[in-house]
C-alpha positions as CSV (number, residue, x, y, z in Angstrom):
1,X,-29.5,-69.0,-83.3
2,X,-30.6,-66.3,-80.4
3,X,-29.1,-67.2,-76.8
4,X,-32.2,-67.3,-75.0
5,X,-33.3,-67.1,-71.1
6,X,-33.1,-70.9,-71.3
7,X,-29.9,-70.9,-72.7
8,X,-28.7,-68.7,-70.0
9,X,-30.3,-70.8,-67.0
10,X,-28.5,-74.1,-68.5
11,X,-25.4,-72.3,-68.6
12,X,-26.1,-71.1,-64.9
13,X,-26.5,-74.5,-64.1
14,X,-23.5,-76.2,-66.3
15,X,-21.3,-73.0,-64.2
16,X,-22.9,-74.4,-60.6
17,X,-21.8,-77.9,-61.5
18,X,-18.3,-76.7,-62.8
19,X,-17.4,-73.9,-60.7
20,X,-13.4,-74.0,-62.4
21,X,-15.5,-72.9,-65.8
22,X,-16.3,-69.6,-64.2
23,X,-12.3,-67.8,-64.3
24,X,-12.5,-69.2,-68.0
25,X,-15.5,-67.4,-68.3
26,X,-14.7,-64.3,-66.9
27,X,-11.7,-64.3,-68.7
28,X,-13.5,-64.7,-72.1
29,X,-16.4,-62.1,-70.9
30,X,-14.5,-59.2,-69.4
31,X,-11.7,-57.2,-70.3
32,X,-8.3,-56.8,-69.4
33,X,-9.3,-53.6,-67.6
34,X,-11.9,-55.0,-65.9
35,X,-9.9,-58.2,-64.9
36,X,-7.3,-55.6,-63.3
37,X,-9.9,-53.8,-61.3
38,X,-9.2,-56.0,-58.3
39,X,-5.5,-55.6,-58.1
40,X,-6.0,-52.0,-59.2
41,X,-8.6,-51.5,-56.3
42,X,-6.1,-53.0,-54.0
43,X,-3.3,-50.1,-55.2
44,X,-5.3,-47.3,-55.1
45,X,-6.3,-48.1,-51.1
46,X,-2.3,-48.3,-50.4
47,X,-2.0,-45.7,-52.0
48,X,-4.7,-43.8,-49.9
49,X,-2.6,-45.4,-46.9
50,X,0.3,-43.8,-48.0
51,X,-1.7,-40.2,-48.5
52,X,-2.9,-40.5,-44.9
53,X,0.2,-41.1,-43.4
54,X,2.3,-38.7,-44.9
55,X,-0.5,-35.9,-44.6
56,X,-0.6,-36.8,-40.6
57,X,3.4,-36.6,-40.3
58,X,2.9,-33.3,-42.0
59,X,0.5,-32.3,-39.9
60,X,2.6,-33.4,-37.0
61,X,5.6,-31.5,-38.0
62,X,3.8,-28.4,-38.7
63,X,2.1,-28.4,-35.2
64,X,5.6,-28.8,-33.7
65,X,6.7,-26.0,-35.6
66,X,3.7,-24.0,-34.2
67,X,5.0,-25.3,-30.7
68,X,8.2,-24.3,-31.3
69,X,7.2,-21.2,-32.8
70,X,4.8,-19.9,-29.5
71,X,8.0,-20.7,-27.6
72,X,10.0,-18.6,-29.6
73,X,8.0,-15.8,-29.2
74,X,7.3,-16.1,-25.6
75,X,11.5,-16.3,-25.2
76,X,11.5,-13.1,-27.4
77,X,9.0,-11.3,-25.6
78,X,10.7,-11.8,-22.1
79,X,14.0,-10.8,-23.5
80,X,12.4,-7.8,-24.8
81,X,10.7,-7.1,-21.0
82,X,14.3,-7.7,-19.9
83,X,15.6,-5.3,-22.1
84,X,12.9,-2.3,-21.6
85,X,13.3,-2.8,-17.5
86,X,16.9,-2.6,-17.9
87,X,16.9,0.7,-20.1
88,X,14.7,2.1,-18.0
89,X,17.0,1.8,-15.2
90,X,19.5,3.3,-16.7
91,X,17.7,5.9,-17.7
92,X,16.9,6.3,-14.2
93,X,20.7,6.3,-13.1
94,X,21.4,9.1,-15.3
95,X,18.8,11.1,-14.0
96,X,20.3,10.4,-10.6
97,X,23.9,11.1,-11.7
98,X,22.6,14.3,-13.2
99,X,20.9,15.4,-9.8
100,X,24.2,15.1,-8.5
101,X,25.6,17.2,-10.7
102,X,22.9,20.0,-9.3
103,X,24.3,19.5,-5.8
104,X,28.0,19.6,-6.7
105,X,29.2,23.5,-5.8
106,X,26.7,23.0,-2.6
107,X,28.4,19.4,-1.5
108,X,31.7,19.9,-2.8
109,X,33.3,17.5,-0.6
110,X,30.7,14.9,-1.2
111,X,30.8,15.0,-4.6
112,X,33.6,13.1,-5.2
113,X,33.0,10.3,-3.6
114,X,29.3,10.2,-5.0
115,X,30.6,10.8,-8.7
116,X,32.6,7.3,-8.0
117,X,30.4,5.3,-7.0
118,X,27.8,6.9,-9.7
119,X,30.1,6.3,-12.5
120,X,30.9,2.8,-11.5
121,X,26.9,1.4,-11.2
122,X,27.0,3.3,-14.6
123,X,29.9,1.0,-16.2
124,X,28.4,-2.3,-14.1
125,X,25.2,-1.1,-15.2
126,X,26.2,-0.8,-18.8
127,X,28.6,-4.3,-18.7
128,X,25.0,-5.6,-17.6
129,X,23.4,-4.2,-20.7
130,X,25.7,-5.3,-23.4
131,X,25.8,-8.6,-21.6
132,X,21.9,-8.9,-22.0
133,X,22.4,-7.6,-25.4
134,X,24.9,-10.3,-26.6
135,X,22.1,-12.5,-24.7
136,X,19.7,-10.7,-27.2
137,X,21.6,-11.5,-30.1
138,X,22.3,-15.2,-29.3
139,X,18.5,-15.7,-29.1
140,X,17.9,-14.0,-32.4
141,X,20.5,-16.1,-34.0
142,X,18.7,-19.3,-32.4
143,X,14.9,-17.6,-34.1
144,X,17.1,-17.2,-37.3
145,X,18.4,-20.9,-37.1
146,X,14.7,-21.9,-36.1
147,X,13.3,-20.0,-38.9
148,X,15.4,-21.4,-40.9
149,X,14.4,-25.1,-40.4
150,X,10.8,-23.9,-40.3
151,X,11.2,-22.5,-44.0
152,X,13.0,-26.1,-44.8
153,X,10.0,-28.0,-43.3
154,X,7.6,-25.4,-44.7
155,X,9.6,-26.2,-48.4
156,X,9.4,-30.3,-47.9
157,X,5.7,-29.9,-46.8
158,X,5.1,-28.1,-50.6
159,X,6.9,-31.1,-52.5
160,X,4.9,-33.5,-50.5
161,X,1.9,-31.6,-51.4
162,X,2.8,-31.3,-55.0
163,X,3.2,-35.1,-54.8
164,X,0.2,-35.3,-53.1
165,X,-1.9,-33.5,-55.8
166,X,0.1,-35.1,-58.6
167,X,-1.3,-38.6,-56.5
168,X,-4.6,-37.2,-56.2
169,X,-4.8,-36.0,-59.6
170,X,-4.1,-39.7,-61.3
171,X,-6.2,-41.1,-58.1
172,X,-9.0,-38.9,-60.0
173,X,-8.0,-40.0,-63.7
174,X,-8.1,-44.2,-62.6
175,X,-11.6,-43.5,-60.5
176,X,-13.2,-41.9,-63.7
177,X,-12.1,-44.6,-65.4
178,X,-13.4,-47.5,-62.6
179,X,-16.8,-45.0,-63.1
180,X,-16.9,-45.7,-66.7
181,X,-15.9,-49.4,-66.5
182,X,-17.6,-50.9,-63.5
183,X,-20.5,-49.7,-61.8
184,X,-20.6,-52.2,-59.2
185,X,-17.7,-50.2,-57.7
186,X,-19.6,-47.0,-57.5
187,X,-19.6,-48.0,-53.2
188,X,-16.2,-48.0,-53.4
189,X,-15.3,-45.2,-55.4
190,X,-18.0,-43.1,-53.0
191,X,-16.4,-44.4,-50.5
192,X,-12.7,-42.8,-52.0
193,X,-14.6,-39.7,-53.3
194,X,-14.9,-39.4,-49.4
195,X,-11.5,-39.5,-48.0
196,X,-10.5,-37.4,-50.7
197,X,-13.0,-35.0,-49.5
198,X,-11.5,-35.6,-46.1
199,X,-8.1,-34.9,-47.3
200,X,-9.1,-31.6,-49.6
201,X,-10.3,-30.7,-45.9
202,X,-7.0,-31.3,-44.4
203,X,-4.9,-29.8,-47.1
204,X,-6.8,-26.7,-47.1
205,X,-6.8,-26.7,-43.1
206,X,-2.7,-27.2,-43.9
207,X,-2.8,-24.3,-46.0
208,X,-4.6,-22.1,-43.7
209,X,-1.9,-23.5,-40.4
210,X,1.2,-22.4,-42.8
211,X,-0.8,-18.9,-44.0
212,X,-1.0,-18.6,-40.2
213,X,2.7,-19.2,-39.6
214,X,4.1,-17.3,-42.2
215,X,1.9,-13.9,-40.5
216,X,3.3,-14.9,-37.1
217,X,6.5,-14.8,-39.0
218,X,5.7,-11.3,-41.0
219,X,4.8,-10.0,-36.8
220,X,8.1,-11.3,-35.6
221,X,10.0,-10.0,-38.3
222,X,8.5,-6.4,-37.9
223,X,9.0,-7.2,-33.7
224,X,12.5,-7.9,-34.4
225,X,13.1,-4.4,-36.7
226,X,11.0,-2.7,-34.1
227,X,13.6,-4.0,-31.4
228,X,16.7,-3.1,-33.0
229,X,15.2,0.5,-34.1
230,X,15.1,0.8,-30.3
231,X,18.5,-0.9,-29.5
232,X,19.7,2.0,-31.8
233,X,18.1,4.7,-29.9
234,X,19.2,3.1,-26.8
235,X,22.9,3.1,-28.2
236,X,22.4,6.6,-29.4
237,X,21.1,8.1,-25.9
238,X,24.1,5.4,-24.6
239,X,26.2,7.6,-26.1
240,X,25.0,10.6,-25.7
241,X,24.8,10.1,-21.5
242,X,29.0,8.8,-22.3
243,X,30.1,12.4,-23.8
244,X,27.7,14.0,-20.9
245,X,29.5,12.0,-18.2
246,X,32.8,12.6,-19.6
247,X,32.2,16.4,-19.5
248,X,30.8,15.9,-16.0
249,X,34.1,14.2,-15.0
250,X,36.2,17.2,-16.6
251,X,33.9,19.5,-14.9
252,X,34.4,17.9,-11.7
253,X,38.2,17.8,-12.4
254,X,38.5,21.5,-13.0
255,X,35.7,22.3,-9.5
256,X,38.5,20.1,-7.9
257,X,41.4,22.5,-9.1
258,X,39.8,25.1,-8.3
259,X,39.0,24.3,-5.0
260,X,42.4,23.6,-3.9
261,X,43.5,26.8,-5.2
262,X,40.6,28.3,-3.3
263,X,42.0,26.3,-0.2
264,X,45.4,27.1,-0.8
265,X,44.3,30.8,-1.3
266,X,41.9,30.9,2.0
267,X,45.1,28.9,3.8
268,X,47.4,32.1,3.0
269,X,45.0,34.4,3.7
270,X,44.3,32.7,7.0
271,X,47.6,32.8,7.5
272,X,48.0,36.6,6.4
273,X,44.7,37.2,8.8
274,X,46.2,36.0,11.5
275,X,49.6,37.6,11.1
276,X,47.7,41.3,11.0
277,X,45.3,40.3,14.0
278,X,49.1,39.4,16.1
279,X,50.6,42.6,14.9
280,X,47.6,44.7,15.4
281,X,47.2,43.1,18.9
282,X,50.9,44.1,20.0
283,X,50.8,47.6,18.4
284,X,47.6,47.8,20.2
285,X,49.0,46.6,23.7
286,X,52.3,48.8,23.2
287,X,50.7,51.9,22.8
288,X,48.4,51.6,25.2
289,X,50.6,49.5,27.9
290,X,49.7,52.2,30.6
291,X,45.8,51.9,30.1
292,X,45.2,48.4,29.8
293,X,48.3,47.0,32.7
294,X,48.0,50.2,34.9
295,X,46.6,49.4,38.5
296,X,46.6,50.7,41.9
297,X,49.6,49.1,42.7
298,X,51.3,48.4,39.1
299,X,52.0,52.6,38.1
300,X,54.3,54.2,35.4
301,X,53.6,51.6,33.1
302,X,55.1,51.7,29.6
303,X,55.9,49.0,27.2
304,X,60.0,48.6,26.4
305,X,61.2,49.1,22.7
306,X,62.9,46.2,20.3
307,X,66.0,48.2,20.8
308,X,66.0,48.4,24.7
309,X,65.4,44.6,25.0
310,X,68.3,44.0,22.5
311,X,70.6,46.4,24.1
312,X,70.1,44.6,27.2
313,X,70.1,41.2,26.2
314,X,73.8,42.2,24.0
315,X,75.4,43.4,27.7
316,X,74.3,40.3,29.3
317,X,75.5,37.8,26.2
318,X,79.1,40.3,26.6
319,X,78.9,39.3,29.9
320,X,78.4,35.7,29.3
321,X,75.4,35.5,31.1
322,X,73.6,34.1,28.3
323,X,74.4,31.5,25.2
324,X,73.9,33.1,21.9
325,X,70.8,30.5,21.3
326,X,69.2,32.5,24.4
327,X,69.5,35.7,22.9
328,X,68.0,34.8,19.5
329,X,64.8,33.3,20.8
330,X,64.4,36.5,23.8
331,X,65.3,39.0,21.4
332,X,62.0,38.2,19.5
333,X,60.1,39.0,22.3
334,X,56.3,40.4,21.3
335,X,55.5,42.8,24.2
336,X,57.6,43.7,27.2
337,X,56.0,46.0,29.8
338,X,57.6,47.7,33.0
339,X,56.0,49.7,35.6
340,X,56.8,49.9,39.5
341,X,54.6,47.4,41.8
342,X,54.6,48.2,45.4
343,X,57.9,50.6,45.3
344,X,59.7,47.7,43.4
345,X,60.2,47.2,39.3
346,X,58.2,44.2,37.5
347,X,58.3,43.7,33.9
348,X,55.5,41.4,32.2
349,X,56.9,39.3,29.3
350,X,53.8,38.8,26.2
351,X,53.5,36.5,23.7
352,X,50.8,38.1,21.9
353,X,48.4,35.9,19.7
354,X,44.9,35.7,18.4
355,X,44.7,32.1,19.3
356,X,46.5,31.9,22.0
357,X,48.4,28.0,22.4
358,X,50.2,26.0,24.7
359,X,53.4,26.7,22.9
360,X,52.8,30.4,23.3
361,X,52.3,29.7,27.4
362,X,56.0,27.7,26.9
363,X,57.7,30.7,25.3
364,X,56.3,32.9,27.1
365,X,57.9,31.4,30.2
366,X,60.9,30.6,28.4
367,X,61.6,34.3,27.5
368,X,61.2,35.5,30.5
369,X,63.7,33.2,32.4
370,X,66.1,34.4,30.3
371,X,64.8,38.2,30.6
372,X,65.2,38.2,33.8
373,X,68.9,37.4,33.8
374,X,68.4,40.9,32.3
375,X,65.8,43.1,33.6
376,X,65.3,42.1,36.8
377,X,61.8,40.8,38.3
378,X,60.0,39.2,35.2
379,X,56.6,37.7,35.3
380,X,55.4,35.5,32.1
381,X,52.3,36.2,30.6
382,X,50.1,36.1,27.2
383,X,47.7,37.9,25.2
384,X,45.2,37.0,22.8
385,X,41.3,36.6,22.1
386,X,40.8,33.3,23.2
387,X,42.9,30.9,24.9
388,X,42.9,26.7,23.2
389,X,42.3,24.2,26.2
390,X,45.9,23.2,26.2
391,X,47.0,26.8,27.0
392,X,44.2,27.0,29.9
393,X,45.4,23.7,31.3
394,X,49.1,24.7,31.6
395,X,48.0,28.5,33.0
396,X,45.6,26.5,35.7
397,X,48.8,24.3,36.6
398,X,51.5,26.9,37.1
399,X,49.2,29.1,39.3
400,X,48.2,26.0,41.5
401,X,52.1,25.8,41.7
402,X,52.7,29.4,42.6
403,X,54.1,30.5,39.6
404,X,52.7,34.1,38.5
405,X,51.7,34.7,34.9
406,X,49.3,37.5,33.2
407,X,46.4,36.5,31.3
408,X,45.1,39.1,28.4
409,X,42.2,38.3,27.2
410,X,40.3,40.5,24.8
411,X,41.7,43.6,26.9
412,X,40.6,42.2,30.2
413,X,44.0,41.5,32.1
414,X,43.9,38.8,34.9
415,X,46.8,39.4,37.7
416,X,47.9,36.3,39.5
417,X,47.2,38.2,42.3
């Protein structure tokens, strides 16, 4: 017999009035597929729940590793600013110590002290250098250690989106099958067609943040090489500027020896100078006694030999007139004149120097004290080209006492009176 609309409306009605027929029904009606659906349905939107959450912590942990990764770079590119300013100084240093150098047989006695204080903002400057460089190095081991967990979150974000498209790709086996089996859960498998599109979209924005990241970290790789091709040619010139100050240092060494020599040399020649300029002075004044001391009333001048003055010093040390320590110093006399003055003898004792001193004013009157235990009337007196301020003070205080003494002064002879 057919089951006819009637048949169906009565069973409509016998299900109303016996509503605990209808799980026996469905039971007997639909499949075991079908009477899964539910639970299955139920699954598959935990499952979705799981998807979203772990495709927001990854995008969570990716953006703080973009974070992390700007900071990074802006650390690097300040310690690379650091670095540049810093070589640059030096650079400029060593064109200053070089300059120096220029100006060293000019400012010999300046040069010293300049190379000193050059060489030490040289060795503070490069202490500050290989500090910043250690600084340098710490940082790049901190990128390395960064990059390092980056590559370890970028290699846990793969497996979870291998698990992810392993999820997706049974999510996509179960909802052709709901298609097949059920259409009144074509809503609901829209609905999941959806948020998978939403999560295609995420992924592929996912893939396009960690393409990004892994060409900031090709730039910062090359950034890095680049830096430490320029920490080598900064090592290199380093270097280079060490062998050039070292030879400065021996050059300034050997300018140094040679200068003293040169000082030592001009001090002997000064010395030898001076000792020609004292003899030519007394031959000068001996040989010409009578022109340069002869006066109105000073005539028949002539300068006493070595051996007169020591034959007459020798009678009066027989004598015992004067100590041996007397004779000695008088007998080295420089110049001794004699002429007559006013009917009467007078001898001028000289103590003939270019520089004429305070100690030559002394001897001079010492020698003739002793002289003129001797010779008779003896006045002290000097000759030289110019006389030092102590010598001028001692002439101006014996004359204000009375004391006579001659003054010879480039040829010009001042009486006392």
């Amino acid at each position: 017999m057919a089951f006819t609309v009637q048949d169906f409306e009565d069973l409509i009605q016998l299900l109303d009035q016996h509503p605990q027929w209808l799980e026996t029904l469905r039971q007997r009606l639909l499949t075991r597929e079908l009477l899964k659906m539910p639970e299955t349905l139920q699954q598959l939107h935990t499952r979705m729940g799981d998807v979203e959450k772990s495709l927001r912590a990854v995008r969570n942990a990716v953006i703080v590793l973009a974070k992390a990764q700007r900071h990074h770079y802006k650390e690097f590119a300040a310690l690379r600013q650091e670095f540049l300013e810093h070589r640059a100084e030096t650079d400029r240093r060593f064109a200053e110590l070089a300059e120096a150098q220029r100006h060293t047989e000019e400012q010999v006695g300046q040069l010293a002290e300049a190379q000193r204080r050059h060489y030490e903002e040289f060795v503070a400057h490069r202490a500050e250098t290989n500090r910043r460089f250690a600084e340098l190095a710490e940082a790049q081991r901190r990128a390395e250690e960064r990059i390092a967990r980056l590559e370890e979150a970028v290699s846990a974000l793969a497996e979870a989106q291998r698990h992810a498209e392993e999820r997706l790709t049974r999510l996509e086996e179960i909802v052709s099958a709901l298609i097949e089996a059920q259409r009144r859960t074509e809503e609901q498998v829209r609905e999941l067609a959806e948020a998978q599109r939403r999560a295609e979209e995420r992924i592929a924005r996912l893939e396009e943040t960690v393409s990004a990241l892994i060409e900031a970290q090709r730039r910062t790789e090359e950034q890095v090489r680049e830096l430490a091709e320029a920490q080598r040619r900064a090592e290199e010139r380093i270097a280079r500027l060490e062998e050039t100050v070292s030879a400065l240092i021996e050059a300034q060494r050997r300018t140094e020896e040679q200068v003293r020599e040169l000082a030592k040399a001009m001090q002997a020649l000064t010395q030898d100078v001076a000792i020609l300029k004292d003899r030519d002075l007394r031959r000068l004044y001996v040989e010409r006694a009578a022109a340069y001391f002869g006066r109105p009333d000073f005539r028949k001048v002539r300068a006493l030999s070595s051996s007169e003055i020591v034959e007459a010093l020798e009678q009066a040390l027989d004598a015992g007139e004067i100590s041996p320590q007397a004779f000695e110093d008088a007998r080295l006399t420089d110049v001794a004149i004699r002429g007559q003055r006013r009917g009467d003898v007078l001898h001028v004792v000289l103590e003939v120097s270019w520089v004429v001193d305070r100690k030559d004013v002394e001897r001079s009157v010492r020698r003739a004290e002793v002289l003129r235990k001797v010779l008779g009337e003896v006045w002290p007196g000097v000759a030289g080209s110019r006389l030092t301020k102590g010598a001028q003070e001692m002439i101006r205080q014996m004359r204000a006492k009375g004391q006579p003494i001659v003054v010879v002064r480039d040829g010009h002879v001042g009486w006392p009176i």
